[in-house]
C-alpha positions in Angstrom: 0.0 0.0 0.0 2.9 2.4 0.8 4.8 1.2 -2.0 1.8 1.9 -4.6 1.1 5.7 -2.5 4.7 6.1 -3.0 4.3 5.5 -6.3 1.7 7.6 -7.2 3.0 10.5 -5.2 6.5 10.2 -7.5 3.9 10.2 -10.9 2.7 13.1 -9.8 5.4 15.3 -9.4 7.2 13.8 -12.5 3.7 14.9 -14.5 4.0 18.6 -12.6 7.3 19.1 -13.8 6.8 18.1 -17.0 3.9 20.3 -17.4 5.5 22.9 -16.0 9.0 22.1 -18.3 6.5 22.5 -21.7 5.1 25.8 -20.2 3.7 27.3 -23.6 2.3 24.3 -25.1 0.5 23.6 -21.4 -0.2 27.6 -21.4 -2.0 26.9 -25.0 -4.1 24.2 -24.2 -5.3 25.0 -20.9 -6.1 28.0 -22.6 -8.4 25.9 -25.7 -10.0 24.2 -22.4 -10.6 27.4 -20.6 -12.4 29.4 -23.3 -14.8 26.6 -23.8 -15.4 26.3 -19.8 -15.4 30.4 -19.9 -18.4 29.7 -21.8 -20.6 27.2 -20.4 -20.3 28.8 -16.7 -20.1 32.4 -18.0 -23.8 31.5 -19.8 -24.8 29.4 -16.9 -24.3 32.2 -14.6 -26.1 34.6 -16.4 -28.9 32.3 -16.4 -28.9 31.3 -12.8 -28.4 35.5 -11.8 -31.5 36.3 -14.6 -33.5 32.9 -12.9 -32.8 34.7 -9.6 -33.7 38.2 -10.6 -36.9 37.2 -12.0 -37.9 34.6 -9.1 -37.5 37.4 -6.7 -39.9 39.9 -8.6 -42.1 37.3 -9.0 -42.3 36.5 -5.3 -42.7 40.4 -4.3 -46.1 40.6 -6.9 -47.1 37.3 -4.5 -47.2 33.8 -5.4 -51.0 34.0 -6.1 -51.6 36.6 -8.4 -54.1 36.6 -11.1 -54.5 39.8 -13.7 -57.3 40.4 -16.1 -56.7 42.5 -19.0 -58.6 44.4 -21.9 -57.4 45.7 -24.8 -54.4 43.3 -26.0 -54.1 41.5 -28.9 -55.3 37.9 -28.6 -55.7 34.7 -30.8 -59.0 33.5 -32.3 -59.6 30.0 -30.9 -59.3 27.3 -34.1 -57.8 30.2 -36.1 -54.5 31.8 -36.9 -56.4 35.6 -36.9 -55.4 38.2 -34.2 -57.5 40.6 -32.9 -57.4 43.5 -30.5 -60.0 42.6 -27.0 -62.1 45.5 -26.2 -60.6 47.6 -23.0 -62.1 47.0 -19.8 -64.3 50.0 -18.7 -64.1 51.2 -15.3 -67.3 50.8 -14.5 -67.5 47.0 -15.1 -64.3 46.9 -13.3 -65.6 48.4 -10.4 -68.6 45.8 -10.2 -66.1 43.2 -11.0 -64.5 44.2 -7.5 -67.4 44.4 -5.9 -68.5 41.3 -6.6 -65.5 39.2 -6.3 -64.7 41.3 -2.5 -67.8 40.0 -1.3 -67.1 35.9 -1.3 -64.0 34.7 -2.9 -60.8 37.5 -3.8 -59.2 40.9 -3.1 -59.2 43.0 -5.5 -57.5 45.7 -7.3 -57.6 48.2 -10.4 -54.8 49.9 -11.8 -53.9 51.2 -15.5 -50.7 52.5 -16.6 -51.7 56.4 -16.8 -48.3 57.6 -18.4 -45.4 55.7 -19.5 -42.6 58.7 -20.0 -43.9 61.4 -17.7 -41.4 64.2 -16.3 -41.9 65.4 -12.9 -40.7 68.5 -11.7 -40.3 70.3 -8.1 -38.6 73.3 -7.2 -35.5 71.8 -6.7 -35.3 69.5 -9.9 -36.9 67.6 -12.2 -36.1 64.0 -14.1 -35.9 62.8 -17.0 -39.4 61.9 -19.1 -39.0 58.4 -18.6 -40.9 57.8 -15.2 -44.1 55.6 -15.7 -47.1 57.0 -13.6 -49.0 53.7 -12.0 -52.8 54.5 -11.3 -53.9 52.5 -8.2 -56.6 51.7 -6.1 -56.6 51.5 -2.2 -55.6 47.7 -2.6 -53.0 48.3 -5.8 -50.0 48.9 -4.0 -49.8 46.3 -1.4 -50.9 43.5 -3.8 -48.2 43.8 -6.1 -45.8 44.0 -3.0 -44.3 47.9 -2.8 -44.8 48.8 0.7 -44.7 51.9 2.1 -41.0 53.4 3.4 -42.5 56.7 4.9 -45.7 58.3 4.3 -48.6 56.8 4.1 -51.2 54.9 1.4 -54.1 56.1 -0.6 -57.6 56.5 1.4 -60.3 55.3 0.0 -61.4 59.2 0.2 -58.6 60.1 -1.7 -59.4 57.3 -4.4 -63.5 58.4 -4.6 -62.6 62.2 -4.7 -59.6 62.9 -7.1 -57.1 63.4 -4.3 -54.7 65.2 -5.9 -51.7 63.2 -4.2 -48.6 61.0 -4.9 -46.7 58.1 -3.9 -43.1 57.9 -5.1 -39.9 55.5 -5.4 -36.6 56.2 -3.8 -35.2 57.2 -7.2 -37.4 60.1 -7.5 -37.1 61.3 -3.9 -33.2 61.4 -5.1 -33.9 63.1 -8.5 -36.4 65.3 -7.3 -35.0 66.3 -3.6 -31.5 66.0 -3.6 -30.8 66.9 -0.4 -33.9 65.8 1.5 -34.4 62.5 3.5 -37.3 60.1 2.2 -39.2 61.6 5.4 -38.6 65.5 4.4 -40.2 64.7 1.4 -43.3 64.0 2.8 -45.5 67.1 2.2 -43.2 68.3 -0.4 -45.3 69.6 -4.1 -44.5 67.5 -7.1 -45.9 69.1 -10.8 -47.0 66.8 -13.4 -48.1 68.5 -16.9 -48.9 71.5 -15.0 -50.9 70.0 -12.6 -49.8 69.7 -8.3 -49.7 66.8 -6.5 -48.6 66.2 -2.8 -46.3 63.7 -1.9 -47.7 61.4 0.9 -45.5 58.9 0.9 -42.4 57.2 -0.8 -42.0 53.6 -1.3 -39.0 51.1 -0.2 -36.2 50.6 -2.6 -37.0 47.1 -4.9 -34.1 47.8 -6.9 -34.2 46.4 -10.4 -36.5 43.7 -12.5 -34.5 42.4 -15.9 -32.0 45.3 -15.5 -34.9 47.9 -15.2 -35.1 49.9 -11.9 -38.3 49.8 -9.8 -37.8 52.7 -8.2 -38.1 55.5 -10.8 -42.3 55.1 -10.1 -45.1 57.0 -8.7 -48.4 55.9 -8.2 -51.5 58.4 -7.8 -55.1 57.7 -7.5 -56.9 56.0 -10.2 -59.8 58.7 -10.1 -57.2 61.4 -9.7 -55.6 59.6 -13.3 -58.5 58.8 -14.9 -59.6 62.8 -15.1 -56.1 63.8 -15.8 -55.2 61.0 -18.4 -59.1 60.3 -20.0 -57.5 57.6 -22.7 -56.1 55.3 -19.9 -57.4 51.8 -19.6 -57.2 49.5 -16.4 -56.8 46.1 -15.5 -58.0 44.1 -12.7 -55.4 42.7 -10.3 -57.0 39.8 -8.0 -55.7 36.9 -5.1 -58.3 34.9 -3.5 -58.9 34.9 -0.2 -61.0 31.9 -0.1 -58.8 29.1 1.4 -60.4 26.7 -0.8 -59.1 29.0 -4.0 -55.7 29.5 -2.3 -55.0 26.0 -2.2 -56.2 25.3 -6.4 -54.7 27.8 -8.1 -56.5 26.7 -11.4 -60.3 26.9 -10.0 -59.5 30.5 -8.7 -58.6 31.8 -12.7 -61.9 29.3 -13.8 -64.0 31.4 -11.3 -62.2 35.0 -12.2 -63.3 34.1 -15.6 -66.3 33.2 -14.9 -67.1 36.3 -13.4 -65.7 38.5 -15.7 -67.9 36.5 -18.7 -71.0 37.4 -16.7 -70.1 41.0 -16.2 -69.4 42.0 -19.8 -72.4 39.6 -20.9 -70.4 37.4 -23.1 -72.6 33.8 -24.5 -71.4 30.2 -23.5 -70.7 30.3 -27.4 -68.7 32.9 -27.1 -64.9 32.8 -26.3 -63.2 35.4 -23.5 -62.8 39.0 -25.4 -60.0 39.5 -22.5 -56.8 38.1 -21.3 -56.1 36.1 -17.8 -52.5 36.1 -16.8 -51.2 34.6 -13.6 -47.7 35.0 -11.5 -47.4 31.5 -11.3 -48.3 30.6 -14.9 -46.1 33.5 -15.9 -43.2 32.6 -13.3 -43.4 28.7 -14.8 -43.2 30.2 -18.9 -40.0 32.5 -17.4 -38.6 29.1 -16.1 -39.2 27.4 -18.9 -37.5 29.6 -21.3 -34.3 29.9 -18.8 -34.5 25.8 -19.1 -34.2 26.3 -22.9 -31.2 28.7 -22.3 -28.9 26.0 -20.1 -29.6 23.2 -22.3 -28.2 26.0 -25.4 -25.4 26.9 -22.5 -24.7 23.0 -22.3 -24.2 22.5 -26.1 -22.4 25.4 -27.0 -19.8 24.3 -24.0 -19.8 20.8 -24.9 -19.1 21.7 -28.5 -15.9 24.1 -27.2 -14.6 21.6 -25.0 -14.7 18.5 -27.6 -12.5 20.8 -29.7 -10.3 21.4 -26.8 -10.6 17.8 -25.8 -9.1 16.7 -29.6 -6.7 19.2 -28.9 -5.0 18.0 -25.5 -5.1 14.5 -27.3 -2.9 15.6 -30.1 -0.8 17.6 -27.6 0.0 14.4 -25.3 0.7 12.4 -28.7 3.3 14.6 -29.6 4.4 14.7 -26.0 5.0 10.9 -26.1 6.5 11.2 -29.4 9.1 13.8 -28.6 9.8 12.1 -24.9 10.2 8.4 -27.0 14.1 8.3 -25.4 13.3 9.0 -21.8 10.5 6.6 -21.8 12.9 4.5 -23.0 14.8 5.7 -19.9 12.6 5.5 -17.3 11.8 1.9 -18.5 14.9 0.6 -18.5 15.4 2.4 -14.9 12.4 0.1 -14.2 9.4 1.8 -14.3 6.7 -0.2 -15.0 3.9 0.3 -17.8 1.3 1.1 -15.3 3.7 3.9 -13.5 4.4 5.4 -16.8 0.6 5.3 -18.2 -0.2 6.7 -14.6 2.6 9.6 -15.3 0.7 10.8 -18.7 -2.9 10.6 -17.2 -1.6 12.8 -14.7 -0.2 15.5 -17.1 -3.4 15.3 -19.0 -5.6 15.6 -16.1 -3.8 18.5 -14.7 -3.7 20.3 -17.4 -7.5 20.0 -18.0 -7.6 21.2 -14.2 -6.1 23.9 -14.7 -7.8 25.2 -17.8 -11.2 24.3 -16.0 -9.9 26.8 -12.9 -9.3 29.3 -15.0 -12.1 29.1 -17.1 -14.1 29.0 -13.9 -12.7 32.2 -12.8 -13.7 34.2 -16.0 -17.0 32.5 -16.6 -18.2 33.6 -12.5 -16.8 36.6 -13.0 -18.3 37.3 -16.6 -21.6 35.6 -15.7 -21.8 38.2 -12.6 -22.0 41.4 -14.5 -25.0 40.3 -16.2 -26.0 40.1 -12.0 -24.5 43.5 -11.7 -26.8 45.6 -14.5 -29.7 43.9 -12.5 -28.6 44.9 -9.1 -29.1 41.2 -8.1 -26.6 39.6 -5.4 -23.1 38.2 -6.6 -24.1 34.6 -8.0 -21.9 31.4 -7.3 -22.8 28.5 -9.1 -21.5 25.8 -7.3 -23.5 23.2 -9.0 -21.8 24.7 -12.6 -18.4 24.6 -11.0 -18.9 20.9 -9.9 -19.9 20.5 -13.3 -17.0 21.9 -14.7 -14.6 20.6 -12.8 -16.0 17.4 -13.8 -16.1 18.2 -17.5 -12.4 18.9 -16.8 -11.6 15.6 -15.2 -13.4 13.4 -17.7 -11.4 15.7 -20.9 -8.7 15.1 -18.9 -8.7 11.0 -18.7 -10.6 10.5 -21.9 -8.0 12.7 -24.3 -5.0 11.4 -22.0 -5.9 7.6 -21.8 -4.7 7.1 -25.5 -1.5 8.3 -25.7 -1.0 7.2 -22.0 -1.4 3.6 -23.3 0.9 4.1 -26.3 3.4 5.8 -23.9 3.8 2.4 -21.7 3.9 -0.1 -24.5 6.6 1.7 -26.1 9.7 -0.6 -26.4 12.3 0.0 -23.9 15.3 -0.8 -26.8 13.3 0.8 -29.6 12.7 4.0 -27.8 16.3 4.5 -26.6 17.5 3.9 -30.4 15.4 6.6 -31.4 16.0 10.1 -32.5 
């Protein structure tokens, strides 16, 4: 047992220093290796930060969310025709709420009443690129914003056209540079010539696919309505029913159900809106970051078969060029095994060390994808297992050969040669 360790231990320091003797060619490979490891952990990375990113935004809407819309563009059933649904009016929406608050869901309404609006105070003003949310008492805790300082919508302020604001951090910073979120409480805000208060500014969520959730304000649907008249809503539900909770699929039956009834639609007739869910949308997400490993997984396999041929050819000249000191070492009385063990070694270090390095780049490449999204540094420790086993396996598999021929060479043969 001591004698084999021993054994072992002197194959691998011979295969170091001979790796480290042919530093360029070892350099060049590892190299070939690295940029194909570079890119399966670099794009798996990405991935798992953008799987992360998006999982978190999900869970801040809830895990329950159901939204009804009006006024997209849909797919005749049994056809290949699109047409646009009619918008859903707010007084339908209203009943809608009404109805579904009594028995089975909470409820929200909310429309998108600008999309590049610039706000102004006396201090600043940004850019014209801030959307303006219009929200309902319910709105804002639904979708998971909650309330840094300041306060939320009344439902006085919702019936009577409060003219009043909620904000993200980013504007407090933009609009009231040298204010706390709390100073800015109070504080007059202009919108297209029109004053708002500011009652209260939201917590930071940072960003959603690399766009910032904080550079938002939210005023009263009413108070929107009369100041944007072409804005449409939506309708933003989660049940409450424990029954629904639990069957996900029987609280979107009954949403439709009761949005059928309210804008009198026929059992012939199919839905003239569109039902999206968190979940359904969280699981289509998931999918589609699925899709992107398995393209991850190819396009590194396909690098590191190339580098794989590569480090084959590399330890075939190797045992071509070191024919006289196997010859050597053979008739010093190494054995086959010792000097097959020797060239494994030498192959399967120098995948290691390509697969490191790659490793290195890839987590550090794949993290500024995490950086423009202002997600946490990702780690992929199942990747790097991966890789380093990628590495291993190259390293045996493109070694093995030339091992082989190395310790059948003829001891007389290989000292004659030149």
């Amino acid at each position: 047992m001591q004698k084999g360790k021993t054994t072992f231990i002197e194959s691998l320091r011979m295969a170091w220093e001979s790796v480290c003797t042919q530093s360029l060619r070892t350099t060049i490979t590892a190299g070939i290796i690295a940029i194909g490891i570079t890119a399966l952990v670099g794009i798996l990375t990405s991935v798992a930060a953008l799987r992360a990113s998006m999982t978190d935004s999900f869970r801040s809407f809830g895990a329950n969310v159901v939204t009804i819309y009006g006024g997209v563009w849909k797919q005749k059933e049994n056809s290949d025709q699109w047409y646009r649904t009619p918008v859903i009016e707010y007084h339908k929406a209203r009943r809608f709420k009404e109805r579904a608050g009594e028995t089975m869901a909470k409820v929200a309404i909310s429309g998108t009443a600008s999309r590049n609006a610039e706000l102004t105070s006396q201090y600043s003003h940004t850019d014209p690129n801030t959307p303006i949310i219009a929200s309902d008492e319910n709105y804002i805790e639904m979708t998971g914003f909650k309330i840094a300082q300041g306060r939320s919508f009344t439902i006085d302020e919702i019936n009577t056209q409060g003219n009043v604001l909620i904000i993200g951090m980013d504007l407090v910073k933009k609009l009231f540079p040298s204010m706390t979120t709390a100073q800015a409480i109070g504080e007059s805000v202009s919108i297209a010539g029109k004053h708002y208060t500011v009652i209260g500014v939201l917590e930071s969520r940072g960003a959603m696919m690399g766009m910032s959730q904080d550079n938002i304000a939210f005023m009263p649907i009413s108070t929107a309505r009369a100041a944007y008249p072409s804005m449409s809503v939506s309708i933003t539900a989660t049940p409450v029913d424990e029954m629904l909770v639990e069957n996900h699929d029987m609280f979107i039956d009954e949403l439709r159900s009761m949005m059928r009834s309210i804008r009198g639609l026929h059992p012939a007739m199919e839905d003239d809106f569109d039902v999206r869910s968190s979940v359904a949308a969280l699981q289509q997400m998931s999918s589609i970051m699925d899709q992107l490993k398995l393209a991850a997984l190819v396009i590194g396999l396909i690098t590191i078969l190339g580098s794989s041929i590569a480090l084959m050819n590399i330890m075939l000249v190797s045992v071509t060029e070191r024919t006289r000191e196997i010859g050597t070492m053979k008739a010093l009385g190494a054995t086959p095994s010792s000097i097959t063990l020797q060239f494994l070694l030498e192959s399967i270090i120098i995948g290691q060390v390509g697969g490191v390095v790659g490793i290195i780049i890839g987590i550090l490449l794949g993290n500024v994808v995490s950086m423009t999204m202002d997600t946490p540094f990702v780690l992929p420790v199942g990747e790097m297992l991966l890789a380093f086993a990628i590495t291993f396996t190259v390293g045996v598999l493109s070694g093995y050969y030339p091992a082989r021929k190395a310790s059948h060479l003829d001891p007389i043969e290989s000292l004659r040669y030149e």
